[in-house]
BAGU-979773 format. One record per residue (C-alpha): x, y, z. Coordinates in nm, 2 decimals. Example, Ala and Ser with C-alpha at 12.3 -4.5 7.8 and 13.67 -1.06 7.14 Angstrom:
1.23_-0.45_0.78
1.37_-0.11_0.71
//
This chain:
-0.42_-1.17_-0.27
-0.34_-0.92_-0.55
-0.01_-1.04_-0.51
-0.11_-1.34_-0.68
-0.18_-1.12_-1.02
-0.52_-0.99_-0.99
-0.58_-1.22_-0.71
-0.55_-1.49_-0.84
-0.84_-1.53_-1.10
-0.86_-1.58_-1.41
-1.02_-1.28_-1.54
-0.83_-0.98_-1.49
-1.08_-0.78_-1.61
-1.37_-0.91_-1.34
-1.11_-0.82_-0.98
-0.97_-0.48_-1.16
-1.31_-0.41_-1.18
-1.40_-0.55_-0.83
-1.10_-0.37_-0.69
-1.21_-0.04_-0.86
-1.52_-0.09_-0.64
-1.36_-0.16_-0.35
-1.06_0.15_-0.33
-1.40_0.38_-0.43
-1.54_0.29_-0.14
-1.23_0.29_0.05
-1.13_0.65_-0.04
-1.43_0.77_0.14
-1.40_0.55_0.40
-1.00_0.65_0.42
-1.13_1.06_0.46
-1.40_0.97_0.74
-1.15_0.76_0.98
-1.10_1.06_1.18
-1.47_1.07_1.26
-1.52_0.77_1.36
-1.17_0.66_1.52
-1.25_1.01_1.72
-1.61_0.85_1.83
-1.49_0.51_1.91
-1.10_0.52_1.97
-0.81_0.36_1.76
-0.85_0.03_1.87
-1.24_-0.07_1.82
-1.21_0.17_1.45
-0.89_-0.08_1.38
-1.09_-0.44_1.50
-1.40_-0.27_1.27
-1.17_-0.21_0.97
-1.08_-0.57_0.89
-1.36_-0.74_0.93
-1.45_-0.69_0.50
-1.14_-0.85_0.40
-1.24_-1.20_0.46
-1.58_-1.16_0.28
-1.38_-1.00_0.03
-1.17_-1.34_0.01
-1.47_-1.54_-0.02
-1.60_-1.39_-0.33
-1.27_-1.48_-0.46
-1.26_-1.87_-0.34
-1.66_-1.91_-0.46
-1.56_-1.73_-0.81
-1.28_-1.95_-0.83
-1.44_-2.30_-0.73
-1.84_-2.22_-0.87
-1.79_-1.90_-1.11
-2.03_-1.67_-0.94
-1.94_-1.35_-0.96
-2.18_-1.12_-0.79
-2.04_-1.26_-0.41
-1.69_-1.06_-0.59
-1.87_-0.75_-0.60
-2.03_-0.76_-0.28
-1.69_-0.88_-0.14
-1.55_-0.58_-0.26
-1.83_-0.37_-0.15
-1.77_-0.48_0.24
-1.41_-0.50_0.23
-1.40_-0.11_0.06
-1.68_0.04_0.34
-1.45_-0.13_0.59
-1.06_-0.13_0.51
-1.04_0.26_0.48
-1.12_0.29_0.85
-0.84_0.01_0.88
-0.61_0.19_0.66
-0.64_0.54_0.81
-0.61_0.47_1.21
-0.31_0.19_1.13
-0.12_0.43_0.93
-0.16_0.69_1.22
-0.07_0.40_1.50
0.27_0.36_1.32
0.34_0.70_1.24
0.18_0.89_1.60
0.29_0.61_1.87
0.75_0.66_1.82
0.93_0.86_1.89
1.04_1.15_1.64
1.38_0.94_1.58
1.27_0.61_1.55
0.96_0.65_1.24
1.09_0.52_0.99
1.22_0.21_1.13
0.84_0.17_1.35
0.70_0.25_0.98
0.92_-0.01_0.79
0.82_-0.31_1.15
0.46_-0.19_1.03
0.53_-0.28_0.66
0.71_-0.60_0.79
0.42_-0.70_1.00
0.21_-0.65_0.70
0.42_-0.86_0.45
0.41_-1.14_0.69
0.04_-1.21_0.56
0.21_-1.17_0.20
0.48_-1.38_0.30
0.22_-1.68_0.50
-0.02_-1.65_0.18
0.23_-1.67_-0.11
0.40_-2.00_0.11
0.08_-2.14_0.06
0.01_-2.06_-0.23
0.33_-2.13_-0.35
0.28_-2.48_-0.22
-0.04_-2.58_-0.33
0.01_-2.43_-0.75
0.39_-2.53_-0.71
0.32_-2.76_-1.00
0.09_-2.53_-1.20
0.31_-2.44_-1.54
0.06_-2.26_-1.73
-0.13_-1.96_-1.76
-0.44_-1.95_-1.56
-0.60_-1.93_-1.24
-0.47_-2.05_-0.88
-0.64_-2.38_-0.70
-0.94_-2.27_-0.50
-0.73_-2.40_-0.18
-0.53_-2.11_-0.20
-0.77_-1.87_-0.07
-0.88_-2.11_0.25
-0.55_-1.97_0.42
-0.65_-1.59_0.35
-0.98_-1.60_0.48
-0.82_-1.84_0.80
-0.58_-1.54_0.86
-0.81_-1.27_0.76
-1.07_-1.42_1.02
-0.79_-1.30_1.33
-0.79_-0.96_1.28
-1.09_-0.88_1.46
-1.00_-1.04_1.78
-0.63_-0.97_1.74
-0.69_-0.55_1.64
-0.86_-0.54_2.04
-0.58_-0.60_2.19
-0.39_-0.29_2.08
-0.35_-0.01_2.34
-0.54_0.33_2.28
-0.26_0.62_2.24
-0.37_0.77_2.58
-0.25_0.47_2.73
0.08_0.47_2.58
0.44_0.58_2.71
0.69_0.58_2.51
1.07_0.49_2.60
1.22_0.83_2.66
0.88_0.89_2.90
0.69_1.12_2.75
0.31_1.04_2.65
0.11_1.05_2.36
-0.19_1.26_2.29
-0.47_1.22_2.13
-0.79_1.38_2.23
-1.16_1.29_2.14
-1.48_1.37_2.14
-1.44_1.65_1.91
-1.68_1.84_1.75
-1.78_1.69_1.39
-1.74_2.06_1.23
-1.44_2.11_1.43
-1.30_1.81_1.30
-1.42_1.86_0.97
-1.21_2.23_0.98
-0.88_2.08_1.12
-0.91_1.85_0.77
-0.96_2.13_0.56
-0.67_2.29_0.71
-0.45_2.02_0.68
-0.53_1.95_0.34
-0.47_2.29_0.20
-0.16_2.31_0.38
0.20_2.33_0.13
0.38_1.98_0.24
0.05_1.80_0.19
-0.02_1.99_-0.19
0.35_1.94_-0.30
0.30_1.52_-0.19
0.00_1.52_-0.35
0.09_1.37_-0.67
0.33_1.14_-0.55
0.07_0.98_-0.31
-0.15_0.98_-0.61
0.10_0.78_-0.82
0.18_0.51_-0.55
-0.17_0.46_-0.59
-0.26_0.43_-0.96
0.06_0.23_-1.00
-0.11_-0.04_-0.80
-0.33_-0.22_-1.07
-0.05_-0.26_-1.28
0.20_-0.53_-1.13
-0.07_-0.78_-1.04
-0.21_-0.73_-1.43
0.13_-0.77_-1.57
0.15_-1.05_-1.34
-0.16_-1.25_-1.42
-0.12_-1.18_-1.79
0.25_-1.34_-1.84
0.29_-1.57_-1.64
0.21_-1.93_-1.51
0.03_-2.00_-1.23
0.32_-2.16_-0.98
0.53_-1.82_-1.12
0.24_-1.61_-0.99
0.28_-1.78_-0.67
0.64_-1.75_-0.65
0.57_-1.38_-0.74
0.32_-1.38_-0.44
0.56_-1.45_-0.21
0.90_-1.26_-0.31
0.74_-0.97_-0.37
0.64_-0.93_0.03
1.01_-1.07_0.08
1.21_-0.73_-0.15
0.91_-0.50_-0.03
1.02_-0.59_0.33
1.35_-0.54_0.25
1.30_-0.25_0.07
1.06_-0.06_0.31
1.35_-0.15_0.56
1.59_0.00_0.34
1.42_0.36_0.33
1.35_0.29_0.72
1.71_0.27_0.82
1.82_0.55_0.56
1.59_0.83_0.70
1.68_0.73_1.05
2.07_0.68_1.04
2.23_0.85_1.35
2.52_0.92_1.26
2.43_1.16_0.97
2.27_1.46_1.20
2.11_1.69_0.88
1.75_1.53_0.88
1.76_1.72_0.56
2.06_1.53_0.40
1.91_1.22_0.50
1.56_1.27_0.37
1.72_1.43_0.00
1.97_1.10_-0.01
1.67_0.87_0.07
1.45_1.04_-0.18
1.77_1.08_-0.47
1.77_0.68_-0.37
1.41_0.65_-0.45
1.37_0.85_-0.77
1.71_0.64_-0.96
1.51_0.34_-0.88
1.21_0.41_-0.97
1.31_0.59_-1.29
1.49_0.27_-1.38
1.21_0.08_-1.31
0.99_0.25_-1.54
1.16_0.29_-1.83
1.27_-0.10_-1.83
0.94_-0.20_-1.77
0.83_0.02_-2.06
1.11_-0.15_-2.32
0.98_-0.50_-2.13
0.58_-0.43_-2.20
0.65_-0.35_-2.56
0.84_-0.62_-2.64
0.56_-0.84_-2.51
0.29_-0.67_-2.67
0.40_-0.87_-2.95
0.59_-1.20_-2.84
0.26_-1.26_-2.56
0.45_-1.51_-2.40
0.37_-1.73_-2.10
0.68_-1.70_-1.87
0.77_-2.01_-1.60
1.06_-2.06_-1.40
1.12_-2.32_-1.61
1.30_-2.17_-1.87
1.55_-1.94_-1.71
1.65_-1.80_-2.10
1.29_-1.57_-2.10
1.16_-1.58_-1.71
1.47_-1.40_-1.55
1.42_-1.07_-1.76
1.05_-1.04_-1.70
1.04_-1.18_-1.37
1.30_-0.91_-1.29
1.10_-0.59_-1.37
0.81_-0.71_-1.16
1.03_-0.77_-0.87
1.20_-0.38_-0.91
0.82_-0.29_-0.90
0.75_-0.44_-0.59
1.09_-0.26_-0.46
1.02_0.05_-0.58
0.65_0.07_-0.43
0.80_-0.06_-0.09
1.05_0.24_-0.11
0.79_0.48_-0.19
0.57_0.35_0.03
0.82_0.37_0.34
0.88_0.73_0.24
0.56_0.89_0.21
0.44_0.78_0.55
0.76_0.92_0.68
0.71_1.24_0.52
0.39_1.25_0.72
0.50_1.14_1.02
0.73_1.48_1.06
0.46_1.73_0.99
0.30_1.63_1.33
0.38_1.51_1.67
0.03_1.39_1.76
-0.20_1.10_1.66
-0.48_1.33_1.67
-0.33_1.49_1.39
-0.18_1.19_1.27
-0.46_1.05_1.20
-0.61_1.30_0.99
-0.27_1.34_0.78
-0.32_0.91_0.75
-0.66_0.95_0.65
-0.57_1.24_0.38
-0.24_1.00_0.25
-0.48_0.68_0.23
-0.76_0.88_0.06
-0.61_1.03_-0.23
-0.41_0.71_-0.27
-0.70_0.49_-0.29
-0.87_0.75_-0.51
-0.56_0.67_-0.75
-0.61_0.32_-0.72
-0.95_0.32_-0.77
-0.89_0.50_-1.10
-0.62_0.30_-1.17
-0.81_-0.05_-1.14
-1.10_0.07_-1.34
-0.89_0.20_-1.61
-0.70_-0.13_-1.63
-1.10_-0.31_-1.61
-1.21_-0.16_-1.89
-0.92_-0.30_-2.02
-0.65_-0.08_-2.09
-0.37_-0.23_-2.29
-0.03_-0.30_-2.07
0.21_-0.06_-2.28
-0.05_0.20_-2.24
-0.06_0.15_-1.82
0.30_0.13_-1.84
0.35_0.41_-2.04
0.13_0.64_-1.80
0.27_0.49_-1.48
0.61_0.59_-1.67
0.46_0.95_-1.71
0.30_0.99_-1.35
0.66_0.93_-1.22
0.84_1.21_-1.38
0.56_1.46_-1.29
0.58_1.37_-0.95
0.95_1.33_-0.93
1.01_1.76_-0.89
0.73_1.77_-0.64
0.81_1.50_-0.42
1.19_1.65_-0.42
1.01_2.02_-0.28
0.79_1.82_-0.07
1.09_1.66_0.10
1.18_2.03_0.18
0.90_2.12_0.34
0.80_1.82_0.56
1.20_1.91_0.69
1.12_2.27_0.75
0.76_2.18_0.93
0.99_1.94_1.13
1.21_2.19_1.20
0.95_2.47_1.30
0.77_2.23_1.52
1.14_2.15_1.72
1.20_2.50_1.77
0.87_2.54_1.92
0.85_2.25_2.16
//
């Protein structure tokens, strides 16, 4: 839905400021997963998590046909108490369940999985505004096929397999104890979040989050409707192929240095995002003062603008892909893995939450750009260290299996 420039709506200032709400909530939501998903298992904390995203949905189609706005906030509301339980157990399912050599490609069929809902919702969308050339907000239809699709996850999150129940290929099985004390827990956190690899990624999780508000603004602010949609649904198509791309680099067999592999993946990353920034910087300022209202129309001004976005949605994939990697090797269990999730999703959502309600207040573009252009290159030097040490904790762990 935020594909679809601040999903959708008219108002960019009313869902920044809904999904400021919403990531709040998440971010403590994100931090207790391990709690809960060690009292009830992976799979009923997974079924629970989704079950806010439809509501959230529906404050969007009942703003969008009637105006009301305060179904928005309590959309956000549910969708934010919920969704961090959804986001910290999935992101230790994908990272916990492979095996050591196969994570980034079981992190970027994770991502793919996920972009399918991008890729179902922008087709429709795409179909129903196709005809939409001006600025504005999407046809009320639109959001019937979200909350349709939403409505599955419940039933369809029972039907994954708790990790105790899993084997993987080469045999070997996955554990994941529970029942575990709630200050024991609460210890193993603290431990893990004081620990070096998860300080030095710190700030590059951070910035993958506060980035977030930004393309859907950009988005909602410069284009037409039926260009919104078409940015909808080619942005899940380059962030599959992107998350895919950083999958396949930090798994090649052939290049046996995990350390080689993870720097030329991560040089990959930073050339592209740097690019990406400092284009979209020149781009933002230049429409600070033209304001235009870009359709596919007319190829002479859509291309260049249209461009930028799509290297956003590219870059995030990329960095996206990565991070989860980089927690993947600092552990071998889900037990763990969930807690290093639940840390990665917190402070990102933090970020986004700040990120939203910056851009609600609102924050003009060249400003958010600007930042997002300044968050990069401070993260840039620690991600680079971070890469170092997730390969070293990988090693250590190797030597002492």
């Amino acid at each position: 839905m935020n594909g679809l420039g601040v999903g959708g709506s008219q108002s960019p200032n009313l869902v920044n400021a809904a999904n400021a709400l919403l990531y709040a909530f998440m971010t403590v939501t994100c931090f207790a997963g391990p709690w809960l998903t060690n009292l009830i298992g992976f799979r009923w904390t997974l079924s629970i998590g989704s079950i806010g995203y439809p509501l959230y949905a529906a404050g969007l189609y009942v703003n969008n046909r009637w105006g009301t706005t305060w179904f928005v906030y309590v959309g956000a509301v549910a969708c934010g108490l919920s969704a961090g339980f959804f986001w910290s157990v999935e992101g230790a399912i994908s990272t916990g369940y492979p095996e050591q050599h196969k994570r980034g490609r079981y992190i970027a069929t994770w991502f793919t999985f996920r972009n399918f809902g991008n890729i179902i919702g922008g087709a429709i969308s795409l179909g129903i505004n196709h005809s939409a050339n001006k600025l504005g907000k999407v046809g009320y239809e639109t959001y019937l096929g979200f909350i349709a699709i939403q409505c599955l996850g419940f039933p369809l999150g029972l039907l994954l397999s708790n990790p105790e129940k899993v084997q993987r290929d080469d045999g070997t099985r996955i554990e994941a104890p529970r029942n575990i004390n709630w200050r024991l827990e609460g210890r193993e956190m603290w431990r893990l979040i004081r620990s070096r690899p998860i300080l030095m990624l710190t700030p590059l999780f951070w910035y993958f989050g506060w980035i977030q508000a930004y393309p859907g603004t950009y988005l909602a602010t410069y284009f037409t409707v039926r260009s919104r949609a078409l940015g909808s649904f080619m942005s899940a198509v380059v962030g599959t192929i992107a998350t895919w791309l950083a999958g396949v680099l930090v798994d090649i067999p052939w290049a046996k240095s995990r350390q080689k592999r993870a720097i030329a993946t991560y040089a990959l990353i930073a050339a592209l995002n740097s690019a990406t920034w400092i284009w979209a910087v020149i781009i933002q300022n230049e429409y600070r003062h033209t304001r235009p209202a870009l359709d596919w129309g007319d190829q002479r001004t859509f291309g260049r603008g249209f461009g930028v976005y799509m290297l956003e949605r590219i870059s995030l994939g990329m960095v996206e892909n990565y991070v989860y990697w980089c927690i993947s090797n600092l552990s071998d269990s889900p037990g763990d893995q969930i807690r290093y999730s639940s840390l990665l999703r917190g402070i990102e959502t933090a970020g986004v939450a700040v990120g939203f309600g910056v851009q609600a207040v609102p924050t003009a573009l060249i400003a958010t750009a600007s930042i997002n252009f300044g968050l990069w290159f401070v993260a840039l030097p620690f991600g680079y260290y971070a890469t170092l040490q997730v390969v070293n904790k990988f090693n250590q762990l190797n030597k002492e299996n």
